[in-house]
N, C-alpha and C positions, 0 to 999 in steps of 0.2 A: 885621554883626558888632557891631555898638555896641549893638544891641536886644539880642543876647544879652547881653551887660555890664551893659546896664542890667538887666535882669530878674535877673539875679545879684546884682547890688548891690542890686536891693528886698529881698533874701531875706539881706543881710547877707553875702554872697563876694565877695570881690577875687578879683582875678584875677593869681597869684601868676608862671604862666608861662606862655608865646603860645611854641609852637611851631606853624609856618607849613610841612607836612610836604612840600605841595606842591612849596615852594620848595627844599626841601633835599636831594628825593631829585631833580631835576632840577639842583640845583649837582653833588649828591656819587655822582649814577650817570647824569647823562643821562635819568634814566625822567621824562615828563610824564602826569599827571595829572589831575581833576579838583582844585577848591579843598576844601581838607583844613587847618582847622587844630586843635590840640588846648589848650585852655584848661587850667591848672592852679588852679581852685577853692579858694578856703579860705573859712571861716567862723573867724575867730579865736575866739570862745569856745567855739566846738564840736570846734574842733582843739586847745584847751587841754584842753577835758573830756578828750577821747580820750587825749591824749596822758597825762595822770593818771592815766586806767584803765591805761594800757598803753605803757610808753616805748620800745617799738618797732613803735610805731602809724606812725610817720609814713614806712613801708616804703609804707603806704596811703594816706600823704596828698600831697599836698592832692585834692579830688574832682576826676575828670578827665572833661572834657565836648567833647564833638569838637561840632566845626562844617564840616558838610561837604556839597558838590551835588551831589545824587543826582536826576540827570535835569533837568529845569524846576524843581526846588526846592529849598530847604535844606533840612538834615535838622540836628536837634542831639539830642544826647543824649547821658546824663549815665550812668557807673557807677553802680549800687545799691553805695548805702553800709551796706547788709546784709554786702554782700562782707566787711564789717572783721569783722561778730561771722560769720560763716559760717568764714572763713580761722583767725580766731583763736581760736575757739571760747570766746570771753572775754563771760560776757553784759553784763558792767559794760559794754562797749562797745552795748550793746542802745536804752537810752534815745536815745544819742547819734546814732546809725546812724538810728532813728525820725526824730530831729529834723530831721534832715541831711536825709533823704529826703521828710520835706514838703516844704522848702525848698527844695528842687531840681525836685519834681514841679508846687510853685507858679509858681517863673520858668519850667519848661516851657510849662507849661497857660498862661501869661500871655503867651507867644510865639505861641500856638497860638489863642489869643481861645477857650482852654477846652476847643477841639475837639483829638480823638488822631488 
């Protein structure tokens, strides 16, 4: 989990919320799981932009990235921050969504040593 972190933090995201799903639906139903947790992503100057174009942007924010084990490996991955101008149909959110989405496919690919 921390190399996810890190590779967000190169790309300028904090990591605003850690829900640990596993843990919670095993408190709050009994059900066990695989490990499942859901990052809450921000990039502060790209969640300022957004939130300019649109002050009910942050319905979509922060970017949510699950980290989770799917068989012998971890899987992570990130929502397309497309979704905002797709949803909103607002293109001033278009730049932002662009910028967002390198930066999320960079700390990917940097997890991945490049490989999908």
């Amino acid at each position: 989990m921390s190399a996810v972190r890190e590779a967000l933090a190169e790309q300028g995201f904090g990591i605003l919320t850690e829900i640990d799903v596993q843990t919670r639906l095993l408190e709050k139903l009994g059900h066990e799981m695989e490990d499942y947790l859901t990052f809450g992503a921000c990039n502060p100057p790209l969640a300022h932009q957004a939130i300019e174009a649109d002050r009910s942007i942050g319905l979509l924010l922060p970017c949510n990235v699950v980290v989770r084990t799917d068989g012998d490996r971890i899987a992570v991955q990130a929502l397309d921050p497309g979704t905002m101008v797709t949803l909103t149909g607002r293109n001033a959110l278009k730049s932002v969504a662009e910028e967002a989405t390198l930066r999320l496919d960079s700390a990917l690919s940097a997890l991945t040593g490049g490989k999908e």
